[in-house]
N, C-alpha and C positions, 0 to 999 in steps of 0.2 A: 375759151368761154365755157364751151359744156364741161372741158375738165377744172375752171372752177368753181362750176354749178353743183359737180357730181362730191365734189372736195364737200359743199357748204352741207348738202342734204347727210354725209354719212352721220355726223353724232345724234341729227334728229332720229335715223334709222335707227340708231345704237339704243336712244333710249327706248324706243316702243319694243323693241325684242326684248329690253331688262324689264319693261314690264307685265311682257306679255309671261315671259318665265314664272314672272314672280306668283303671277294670278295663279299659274295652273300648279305649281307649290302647295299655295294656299287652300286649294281646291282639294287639292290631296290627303291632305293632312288634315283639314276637316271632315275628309270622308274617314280615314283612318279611325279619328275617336270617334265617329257615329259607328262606327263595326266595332271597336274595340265595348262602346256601351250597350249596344245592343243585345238581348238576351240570349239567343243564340252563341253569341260568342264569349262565354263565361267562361272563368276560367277552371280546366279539368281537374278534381280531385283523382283518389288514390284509385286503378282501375279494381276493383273487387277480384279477389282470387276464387279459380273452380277448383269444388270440393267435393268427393264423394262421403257421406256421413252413416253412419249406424244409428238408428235406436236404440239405445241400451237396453235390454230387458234381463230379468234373471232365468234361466234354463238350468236343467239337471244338468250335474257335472260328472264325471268320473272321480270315485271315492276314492282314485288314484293318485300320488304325487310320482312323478314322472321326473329323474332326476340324471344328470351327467356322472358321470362313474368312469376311473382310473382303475386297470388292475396293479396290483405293486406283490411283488415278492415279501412272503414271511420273513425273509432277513436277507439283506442284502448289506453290500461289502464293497467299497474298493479298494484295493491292497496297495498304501504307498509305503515305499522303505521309510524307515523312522529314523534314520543317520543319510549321509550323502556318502558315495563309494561307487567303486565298477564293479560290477554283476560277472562274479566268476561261476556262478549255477543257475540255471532257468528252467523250472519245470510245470508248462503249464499249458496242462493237455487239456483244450480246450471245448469245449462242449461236454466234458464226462464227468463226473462224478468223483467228486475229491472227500477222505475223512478230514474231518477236523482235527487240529495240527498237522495237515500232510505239507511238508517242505516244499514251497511255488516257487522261493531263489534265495541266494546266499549272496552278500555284500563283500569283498575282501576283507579279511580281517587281521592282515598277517601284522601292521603296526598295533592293533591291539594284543593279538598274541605274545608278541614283545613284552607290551608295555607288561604284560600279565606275570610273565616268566620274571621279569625283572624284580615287581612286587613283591612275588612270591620268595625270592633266592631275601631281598632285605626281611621279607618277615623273618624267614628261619635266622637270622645272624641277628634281629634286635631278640628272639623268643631267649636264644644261646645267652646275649648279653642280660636280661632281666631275670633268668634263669642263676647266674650268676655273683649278679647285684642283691638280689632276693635273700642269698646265702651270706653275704659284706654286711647285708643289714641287720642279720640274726646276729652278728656277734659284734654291732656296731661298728664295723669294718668303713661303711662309707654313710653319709648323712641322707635322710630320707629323701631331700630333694634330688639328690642323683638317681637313685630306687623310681622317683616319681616318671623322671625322665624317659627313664627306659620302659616302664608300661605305656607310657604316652606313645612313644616311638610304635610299639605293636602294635596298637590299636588303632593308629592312626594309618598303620601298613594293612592291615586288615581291613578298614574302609576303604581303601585305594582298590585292593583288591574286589571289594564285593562292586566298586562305581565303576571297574573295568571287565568286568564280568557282565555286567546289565549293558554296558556297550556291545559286547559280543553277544548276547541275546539278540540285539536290535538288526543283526545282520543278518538275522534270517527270519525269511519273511513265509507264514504260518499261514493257512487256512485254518480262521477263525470257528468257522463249522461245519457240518455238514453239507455241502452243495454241490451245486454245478457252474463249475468255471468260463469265464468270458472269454473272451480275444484278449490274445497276447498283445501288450501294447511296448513292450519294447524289444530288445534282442538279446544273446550273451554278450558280454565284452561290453557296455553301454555305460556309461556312469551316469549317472540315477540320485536324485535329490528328494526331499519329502514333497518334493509340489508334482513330482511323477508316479502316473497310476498306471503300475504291472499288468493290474486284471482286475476282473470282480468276481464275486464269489455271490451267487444269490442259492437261496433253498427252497428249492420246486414244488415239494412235497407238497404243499400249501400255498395258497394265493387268498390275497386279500384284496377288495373291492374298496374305494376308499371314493365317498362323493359329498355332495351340500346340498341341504335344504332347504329353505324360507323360516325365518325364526319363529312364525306364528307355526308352524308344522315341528315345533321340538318338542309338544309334550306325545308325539305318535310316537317317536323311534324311543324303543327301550333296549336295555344291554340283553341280549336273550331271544327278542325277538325276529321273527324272518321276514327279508324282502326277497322280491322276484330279480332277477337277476338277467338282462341280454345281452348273449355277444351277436360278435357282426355273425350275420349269415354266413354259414358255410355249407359246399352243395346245396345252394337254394334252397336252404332249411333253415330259419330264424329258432336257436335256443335260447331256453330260459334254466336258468338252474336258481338253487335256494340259496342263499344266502343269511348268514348268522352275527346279528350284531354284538358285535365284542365291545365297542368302545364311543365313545363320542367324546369332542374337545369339549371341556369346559365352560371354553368362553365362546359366545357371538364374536364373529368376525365382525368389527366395527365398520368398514368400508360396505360390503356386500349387505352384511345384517343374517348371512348365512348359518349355520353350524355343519361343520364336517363331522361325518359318520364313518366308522369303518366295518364292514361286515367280512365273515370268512368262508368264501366259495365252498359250499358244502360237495356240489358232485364235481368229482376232480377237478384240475387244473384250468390254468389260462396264464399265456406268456404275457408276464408283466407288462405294463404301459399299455398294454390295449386297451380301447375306449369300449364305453359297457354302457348302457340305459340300467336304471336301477327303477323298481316299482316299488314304493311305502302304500301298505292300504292306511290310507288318513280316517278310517273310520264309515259312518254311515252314509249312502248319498245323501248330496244338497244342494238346493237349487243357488246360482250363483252370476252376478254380472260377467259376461266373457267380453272381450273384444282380442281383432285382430294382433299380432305382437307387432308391426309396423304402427302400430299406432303410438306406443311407447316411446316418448326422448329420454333415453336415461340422461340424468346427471349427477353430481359427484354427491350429494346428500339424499335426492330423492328422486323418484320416475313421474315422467307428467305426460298427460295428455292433450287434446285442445279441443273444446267444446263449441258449439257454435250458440252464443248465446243474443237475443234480439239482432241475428243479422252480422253479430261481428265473430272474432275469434276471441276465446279466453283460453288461458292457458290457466291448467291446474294441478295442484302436484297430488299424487296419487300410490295406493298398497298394491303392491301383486301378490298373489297367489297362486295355485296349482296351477300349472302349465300346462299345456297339452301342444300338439304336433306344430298350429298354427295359430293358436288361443292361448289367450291369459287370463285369469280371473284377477277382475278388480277386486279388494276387499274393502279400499275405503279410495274418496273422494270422487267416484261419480253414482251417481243416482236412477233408478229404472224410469226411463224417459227422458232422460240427457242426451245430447244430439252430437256425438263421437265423431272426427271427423278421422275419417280410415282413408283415404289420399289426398294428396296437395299438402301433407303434415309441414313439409319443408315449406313449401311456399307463402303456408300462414303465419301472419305474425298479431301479437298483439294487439287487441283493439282494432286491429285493419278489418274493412268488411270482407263479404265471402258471399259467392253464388255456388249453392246446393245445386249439384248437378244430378245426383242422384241419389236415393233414398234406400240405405239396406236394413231387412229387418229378417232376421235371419235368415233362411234360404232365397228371399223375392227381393227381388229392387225393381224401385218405384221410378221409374223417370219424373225427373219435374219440370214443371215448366220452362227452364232454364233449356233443356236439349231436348224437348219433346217436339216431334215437327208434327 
């Protein structure tokens, strides 16, 4: 009897717990869109990126273009054999002082000596026969086109001769000028092809400085005139020597927008390839926009900055000018009072907001509200 009382009550049980479930569902999920409407829980825009920013203003600049600079040898040389052979002579004492035309190495040439002697032994026996054809034709002895024949033959042994001569020139290989020789790069006995370099041969005498400017600074560099010249410190003494422009390229390099210059180290030497600061006086001072050089995204047509303009970022493309240690001069696209931002550069983007952390205006920075406690 109680187990078929217990039996009758369970589906009543069954429904009041499906409804009791269902209410507290409902309950739920009505609380959910009251939070999800509620002001508070709006949903969050882009978080604003921290910026440190400059004021732009114009300041005196250095009347100086301050420029990268290569040393390069007055003439330089690598010396690859002009035929392929094995190196029966090698003479290349290296570091010293070689004349021009002094013998660096000799190729074998004993199959051209052959061929040479060979040529030579047919010249004399076609010279003998045309020699004697010459005399058949005085007295109409043989017809002119046999006559013709046999000068053809000489002359055509005579070229053989002169085209296996200029081969044997090729196998020896000359110090083109005056200089001083590099490191031997092969050994005696070695067979040696025109893509292999023996040595080099550069001349000391002389060095030249060889660097780039900014194309607005190309009417200061004239053929004649002198820049200041630094090598690296040596004995913790930083030298300057004078330097004499000889040449400039012709054209703007399209990619940079540079012109390469080459000046000739007036007080002695410097071992080629070493790195040099070059000084251009650009004329008179003038007062000029600077900003940091991390402020700069170069890209493939133009350099930009990013401004902070009503609160957001803009990006703008923008002129450089005279460089200095840790400055650049803007020459076009920002303005004296334009708000530069100098860190977070990577983290700004377009039209995204920005909180100004703090304020540089030349030597001072301003904390702002942002981190000011």
């Amino acid at each position: 009897m109680a187990r078929s009382a217990l039996l009758t009550y369970q589906p009543g049980i069954s429904c009041v717990l499906l409804l009791f479930s269902f209410s507290l569902f409902s309950l739920s999920s009505c609380k959910e869109r009251a939070d999800a409407a509620s002001p508070d829980n709006k949903p969050r825009g882009v978080e604003p990126t921290l910026v440190d920013v400059l004021i732009a203003a114009q300041r005196p600049i250095n009347n100086e273009i301050e420029a990268n600079g290569s040393v390069v040898a007055n003439e330089y040389v690598e010396l690859h054999p002009e035929i392929s052979g094995r190196i029966v002579y090698l003479n290349v004492p290296e570091g010293v002082q070689v004349a021009k035309g002094a013998v660096i190495a000799r190729i074998n040439d004993a199959d051209l000596q052959a061929t040479l002697a060979k040529s030579k032994a047919q010249l004399e026996l076609y010279q003998k026969t045309e020699e004697r054809e010459r005399k058949l034709l005085e007295i109409n002895g043989i017809n002119q086109a046999d006559y013709d024949l046999a000068v053809s033959n000489v002359n055509t042994t005579k070229a053989d001769i002169d085209y296996t001569q200029a081969q044997l020139d090729k196998t020896v290989i000359r110090a083109p000028f005056d200089g001083v020789v590099g490191l031997r790069q092969v050994s005696p006995g070695a067979y040696v092809t025109p893509a292999n370099i023996i040595a080099t041969v550069q001349q000391m005498d002389k060095t030249k400085v060889d660097f780039t400017i900014p194309e607005q600074y190309s009417a200061v560099v004239r053929k004649g005139s002198l820049v200041d010249v630094q090598l690296d410190a040596q004995a913790g003494a930083i030298r300057r020597r004078k330097g004499l422009i000889v040449a400039t390229e012709p054209q703007i390099n399209l990619s940079s927008r540079n012109l390469k210059v080459r000046a000739l180290l007036q007080d002695g030497v410097a071992h080629p390839g070493s790195f040099v600061k070059v000084f251009v006086s650009a004329g008179v001072d003038k007062r000029a926009i600077m900003v940091p050089t991390n402020c700069i995204i170069p890209e493939d047509r133009n350099n930009q900055v990013i401004l902070v303009k009503q609160g957001k970022a803009k990006v703008v493309n923008v002129q450089t000018g005279v460089r200095e240690a840790s400055n650049i001069e803007i020459t076009r696209g920002v303005d004296a009072g334009d708000t530069v931002i100098v860190t977070g550069v990577l983290f700004a983007r377009p039209d995204a907001p920005v909180t100004i952390r703090s304020v540089k205006t030349g030597e001072e920075t301003i904390p702002t509200a942002a981190n000011a406690k």
